[in-house]
Steps between C-alpha positions, in 0.01 A plus 500: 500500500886455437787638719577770277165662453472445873786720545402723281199553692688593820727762314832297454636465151779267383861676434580501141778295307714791463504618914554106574788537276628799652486424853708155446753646274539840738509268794750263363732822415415564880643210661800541250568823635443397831740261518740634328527796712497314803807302327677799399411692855324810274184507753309782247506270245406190755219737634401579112466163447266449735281720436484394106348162688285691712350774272242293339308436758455912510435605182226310317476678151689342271647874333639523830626189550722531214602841537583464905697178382708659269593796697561266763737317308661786391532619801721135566748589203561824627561425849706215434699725238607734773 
């Protein structure tokens, strides 16, 4: 029996390309944001940011990954904006 199917068996499945995607690129945007607020002393957008690296390990449908991520983000502009 291989690895996978042995997996399988126990009730884990492997992510898919498109949440392995998401979680690097929303927590690369994360430690952007993080250090940039910690930079530029905004500690909303330095707390944002962390939690952009932190989410994933949260939320694992991949919908939600994307849609958390974006509001997140948006949630950076914004704060940073005012």
């Amino acid at each position: 029996m291989d690895t996978v199917s042995q997996l399988q068996s126990m009730g884990l499945t492997m992510p898919s390309t498109a949440y392995i995607v998401a979680i690097i690129f929303f927590s690369l945007a994360g430690l952007a944001a993080y250090y940039y607020g910690k930079r530029s002393a905004k500690p909303t957008v330095r707390w944002l940011g962390l939690a952009l690296m932190l989410y994933p390990y949260v939320v694992t449908d991949t919908v939600m990954v994307y849609i958390v991520g974006t509001a997140l983000c948006a949630a950076v502009i914004w704060y940073d904006r005012h």
